[in-house]
MDTraj code that builds the backbone (N, CA, C; nanometers):
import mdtraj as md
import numpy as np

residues = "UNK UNK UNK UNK UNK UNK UNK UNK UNK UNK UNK UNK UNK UNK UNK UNK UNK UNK UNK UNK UNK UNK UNK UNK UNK UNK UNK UNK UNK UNK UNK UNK UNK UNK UNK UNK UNK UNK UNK UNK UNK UNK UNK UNK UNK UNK UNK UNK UNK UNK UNK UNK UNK UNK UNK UNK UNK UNK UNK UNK UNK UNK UNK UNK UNK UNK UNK UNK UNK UNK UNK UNK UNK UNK UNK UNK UNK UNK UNK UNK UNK UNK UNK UNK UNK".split()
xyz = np.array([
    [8.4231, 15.5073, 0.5666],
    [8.4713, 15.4682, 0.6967],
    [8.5285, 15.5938, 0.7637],
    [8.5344, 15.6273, 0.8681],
    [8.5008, 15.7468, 0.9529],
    [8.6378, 15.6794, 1.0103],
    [8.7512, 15.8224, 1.0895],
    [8.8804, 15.8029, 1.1451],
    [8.8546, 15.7030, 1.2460],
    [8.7432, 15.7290, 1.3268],
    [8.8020, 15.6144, 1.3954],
    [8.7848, 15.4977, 1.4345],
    [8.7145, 15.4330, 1.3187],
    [8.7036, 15.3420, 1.2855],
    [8.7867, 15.2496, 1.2418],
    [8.8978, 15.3279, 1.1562],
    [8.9699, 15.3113, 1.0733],
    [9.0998, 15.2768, 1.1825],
    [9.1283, 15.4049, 1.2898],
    [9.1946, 15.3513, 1.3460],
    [9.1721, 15.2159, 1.4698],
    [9.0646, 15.1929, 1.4652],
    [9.0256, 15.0830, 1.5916],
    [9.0706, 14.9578, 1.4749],
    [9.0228, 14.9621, 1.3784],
    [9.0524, 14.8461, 1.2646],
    [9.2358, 14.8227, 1.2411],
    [9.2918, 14.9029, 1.1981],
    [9.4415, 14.8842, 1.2454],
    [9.4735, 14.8507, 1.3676],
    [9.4191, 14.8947, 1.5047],
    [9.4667, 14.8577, 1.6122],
    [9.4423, 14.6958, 1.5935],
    [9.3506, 14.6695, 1.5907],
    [9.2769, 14.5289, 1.6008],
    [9.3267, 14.4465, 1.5494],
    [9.3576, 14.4406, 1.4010],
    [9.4209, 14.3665, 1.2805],
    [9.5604, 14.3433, 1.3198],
    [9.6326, 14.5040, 1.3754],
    [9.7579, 14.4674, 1.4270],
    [9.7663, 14.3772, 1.5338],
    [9.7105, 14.3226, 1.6519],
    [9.6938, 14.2867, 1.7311],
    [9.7045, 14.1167, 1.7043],
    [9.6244, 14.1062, 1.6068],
    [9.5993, 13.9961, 1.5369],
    [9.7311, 13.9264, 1.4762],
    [9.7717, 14.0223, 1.3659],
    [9.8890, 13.9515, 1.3407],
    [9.9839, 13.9952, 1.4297],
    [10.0443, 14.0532, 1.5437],
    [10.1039, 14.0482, 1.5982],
    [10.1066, 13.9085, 1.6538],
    [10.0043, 13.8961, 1.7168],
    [9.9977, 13.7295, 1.8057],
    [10.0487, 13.6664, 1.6962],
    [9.9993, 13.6255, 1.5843],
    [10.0150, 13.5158, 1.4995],
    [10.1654, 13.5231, 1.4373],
    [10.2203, 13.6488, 1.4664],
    [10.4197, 13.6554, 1.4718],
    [10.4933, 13.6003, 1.5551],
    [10.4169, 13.6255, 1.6950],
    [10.4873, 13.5859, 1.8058],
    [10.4443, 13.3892, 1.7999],
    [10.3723, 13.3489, 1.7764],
    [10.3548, 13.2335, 1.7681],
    [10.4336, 13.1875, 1.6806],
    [10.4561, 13.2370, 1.5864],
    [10.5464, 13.1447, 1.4641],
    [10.7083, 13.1612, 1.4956],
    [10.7148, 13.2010, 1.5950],
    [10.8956, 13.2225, 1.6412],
    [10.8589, 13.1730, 1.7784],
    [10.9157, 13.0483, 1.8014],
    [10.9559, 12.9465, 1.9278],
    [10.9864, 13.0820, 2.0140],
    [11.0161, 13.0368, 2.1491],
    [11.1053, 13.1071, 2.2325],
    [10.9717, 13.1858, 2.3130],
    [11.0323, 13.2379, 2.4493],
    [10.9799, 13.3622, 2.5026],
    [10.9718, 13.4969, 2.4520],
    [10.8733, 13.5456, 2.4486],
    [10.8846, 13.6545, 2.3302],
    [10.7747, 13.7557, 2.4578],
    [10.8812, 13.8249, 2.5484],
    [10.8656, 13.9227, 2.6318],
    [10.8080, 14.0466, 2.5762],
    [10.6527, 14.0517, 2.5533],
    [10.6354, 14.1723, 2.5015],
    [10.5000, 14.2248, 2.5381],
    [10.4674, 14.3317, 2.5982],
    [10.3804, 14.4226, 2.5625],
    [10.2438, 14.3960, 2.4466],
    [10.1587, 14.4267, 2.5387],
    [10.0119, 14.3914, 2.4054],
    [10.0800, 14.5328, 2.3003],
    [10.1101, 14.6287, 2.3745],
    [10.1348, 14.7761, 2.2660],
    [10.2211, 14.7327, 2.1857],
    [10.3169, 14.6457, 2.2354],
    [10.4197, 14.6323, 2.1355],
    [10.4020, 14.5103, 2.0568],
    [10.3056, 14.4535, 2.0807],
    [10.2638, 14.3263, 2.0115],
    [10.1751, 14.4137, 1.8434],
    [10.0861, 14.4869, 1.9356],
    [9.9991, 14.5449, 1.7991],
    [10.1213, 14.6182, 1.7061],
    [10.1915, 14.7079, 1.7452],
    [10.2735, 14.8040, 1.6477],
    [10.3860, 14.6220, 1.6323],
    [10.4487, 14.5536, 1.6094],
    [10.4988, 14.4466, 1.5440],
    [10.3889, 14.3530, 1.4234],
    [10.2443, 14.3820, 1.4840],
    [10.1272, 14.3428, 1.3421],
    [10.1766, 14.4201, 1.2491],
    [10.0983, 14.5833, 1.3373],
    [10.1470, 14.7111, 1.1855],
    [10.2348, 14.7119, 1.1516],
    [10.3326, 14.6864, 1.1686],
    [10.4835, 14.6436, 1.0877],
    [10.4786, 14.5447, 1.0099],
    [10.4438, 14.4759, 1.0826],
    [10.4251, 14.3108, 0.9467],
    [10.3185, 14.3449, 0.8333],
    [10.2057, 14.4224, 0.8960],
    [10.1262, 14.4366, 0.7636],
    [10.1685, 14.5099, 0.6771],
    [10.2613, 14.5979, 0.7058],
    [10.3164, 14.7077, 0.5983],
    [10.3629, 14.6387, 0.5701],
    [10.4758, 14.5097, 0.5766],
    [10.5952, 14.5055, 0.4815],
    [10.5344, 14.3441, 0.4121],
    [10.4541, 14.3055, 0.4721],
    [10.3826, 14.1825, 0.3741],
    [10.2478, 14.2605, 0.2904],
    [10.2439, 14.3540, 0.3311],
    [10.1203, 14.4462, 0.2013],
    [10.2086, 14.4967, 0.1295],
    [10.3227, 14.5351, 0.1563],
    [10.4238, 14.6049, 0.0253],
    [10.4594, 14.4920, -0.1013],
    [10.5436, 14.3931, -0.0235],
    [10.5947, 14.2501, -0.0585],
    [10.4607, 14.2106, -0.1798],
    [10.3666, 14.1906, -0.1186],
    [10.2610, 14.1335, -0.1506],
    [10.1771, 14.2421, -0.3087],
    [10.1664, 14.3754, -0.2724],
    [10.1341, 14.4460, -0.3851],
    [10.2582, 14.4321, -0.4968],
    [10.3723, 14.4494, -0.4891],
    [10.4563, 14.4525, -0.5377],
    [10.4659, 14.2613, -0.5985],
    [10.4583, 14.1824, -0.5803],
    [10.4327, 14.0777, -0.6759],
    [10.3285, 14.0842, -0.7135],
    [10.1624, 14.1674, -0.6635],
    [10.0633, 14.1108, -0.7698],
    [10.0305, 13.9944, -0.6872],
    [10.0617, 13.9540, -0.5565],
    [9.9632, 13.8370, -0.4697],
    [9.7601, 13.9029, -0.4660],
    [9.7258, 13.7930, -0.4538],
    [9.6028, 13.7461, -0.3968],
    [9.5966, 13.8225, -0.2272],
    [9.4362, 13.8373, -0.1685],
    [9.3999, 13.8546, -0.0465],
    [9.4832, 13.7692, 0.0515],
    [9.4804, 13.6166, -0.0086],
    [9.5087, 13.4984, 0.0643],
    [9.6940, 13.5422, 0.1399],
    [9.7463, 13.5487, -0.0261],
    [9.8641, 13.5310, 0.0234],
    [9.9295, 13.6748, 0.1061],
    [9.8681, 13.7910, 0.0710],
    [9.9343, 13.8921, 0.1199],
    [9.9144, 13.8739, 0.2869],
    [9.8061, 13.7960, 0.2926],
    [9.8008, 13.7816, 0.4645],
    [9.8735, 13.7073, 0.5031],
    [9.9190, 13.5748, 0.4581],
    [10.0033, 13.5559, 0.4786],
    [10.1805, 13.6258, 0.4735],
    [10.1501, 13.6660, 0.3534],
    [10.3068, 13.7786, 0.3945],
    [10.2999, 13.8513, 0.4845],
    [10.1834, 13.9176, 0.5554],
    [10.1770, 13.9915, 0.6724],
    [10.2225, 13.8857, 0.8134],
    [10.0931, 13.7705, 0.8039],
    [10.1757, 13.7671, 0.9286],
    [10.3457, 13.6859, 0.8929],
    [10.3527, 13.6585, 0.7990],
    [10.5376, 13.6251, 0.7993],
    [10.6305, 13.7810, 0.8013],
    [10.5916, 13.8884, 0.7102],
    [10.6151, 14.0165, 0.8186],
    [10.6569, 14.0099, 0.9470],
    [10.5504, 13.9813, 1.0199],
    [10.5199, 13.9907, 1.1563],
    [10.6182, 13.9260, 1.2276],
    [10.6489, 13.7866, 1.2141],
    [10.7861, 13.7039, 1.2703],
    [10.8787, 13.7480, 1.2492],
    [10.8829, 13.7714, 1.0973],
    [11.0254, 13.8684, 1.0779],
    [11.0867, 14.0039, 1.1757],
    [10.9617, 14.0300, 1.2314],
    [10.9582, 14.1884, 1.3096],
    [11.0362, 14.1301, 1.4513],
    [10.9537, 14.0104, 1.4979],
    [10.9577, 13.9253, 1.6078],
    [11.1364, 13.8547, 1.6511],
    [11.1656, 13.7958, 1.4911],
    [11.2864, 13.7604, 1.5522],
    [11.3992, 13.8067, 1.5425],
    [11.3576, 13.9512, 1.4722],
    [11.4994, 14.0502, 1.4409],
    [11.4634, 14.0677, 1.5631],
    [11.3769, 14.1533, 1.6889],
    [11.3752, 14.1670, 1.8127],
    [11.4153, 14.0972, 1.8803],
    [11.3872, 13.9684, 1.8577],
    [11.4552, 13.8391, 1.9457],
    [11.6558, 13.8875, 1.9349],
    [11.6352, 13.8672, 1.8407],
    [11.7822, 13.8798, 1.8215],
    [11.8529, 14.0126, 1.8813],
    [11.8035, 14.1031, 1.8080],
    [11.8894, 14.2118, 1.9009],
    [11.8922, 14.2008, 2.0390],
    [11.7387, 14.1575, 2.1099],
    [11.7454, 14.1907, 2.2603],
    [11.8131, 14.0700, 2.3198],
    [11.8154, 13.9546, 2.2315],
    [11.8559, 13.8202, 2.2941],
    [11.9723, 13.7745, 2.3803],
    [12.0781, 13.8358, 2.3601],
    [12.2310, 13.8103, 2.4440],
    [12.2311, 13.6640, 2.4591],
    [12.2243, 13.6427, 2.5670],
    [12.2275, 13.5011, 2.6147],
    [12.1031, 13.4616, 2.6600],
    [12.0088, 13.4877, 2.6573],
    [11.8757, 13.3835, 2.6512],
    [11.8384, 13.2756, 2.6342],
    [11.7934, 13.1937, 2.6540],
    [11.7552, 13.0323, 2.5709],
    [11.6597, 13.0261, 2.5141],
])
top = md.Topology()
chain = top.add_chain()
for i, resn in enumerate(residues, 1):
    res = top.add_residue(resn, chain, resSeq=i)
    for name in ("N", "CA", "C"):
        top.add_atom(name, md.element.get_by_symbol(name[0]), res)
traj = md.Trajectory(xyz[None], top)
């Protein structure tokens, strides 16, 4: 696989689970497609870490990614949140 391939495939994937973060946390979730993809790549790092580190399956590490991903979502919620509803 050739660079930039590699990087269109991270963009993409991030993108992916980004949405599927922002969906799993209720609320308005004010964000940027850019900042939607880099909140995937965040989730995929820390549900591919999570996930190598027990020894999960394909299945479940994607799922730890996109639960990653919410996690990314509602620590943001939170910091930026103040008084929001």
């Amino acid at each position: 696989m050739n660079l930039i391939t590699l990087i269109i495939s991270i963009v993409v994937i991030g993108a992916i689970l980004g949405a599927l973060g922002r969906l799993a946390i209720p609320g308005p979730n004010p964000m940027s497609i850019g900042m939607t993809i880099l909140v995937g790549i965040g989730g995929a790092l820390l549900g591919g870490l999570v996930g190598g580190l027990l020894g999960a399956g394909p299945a479940i590490v994607f799922i730890l990614e996109v639960l990653g991903a919410a996690l990314i979502v509602y620590l943001m919620q939170r910091r930026g949140g103040g008084g929001r509803v």
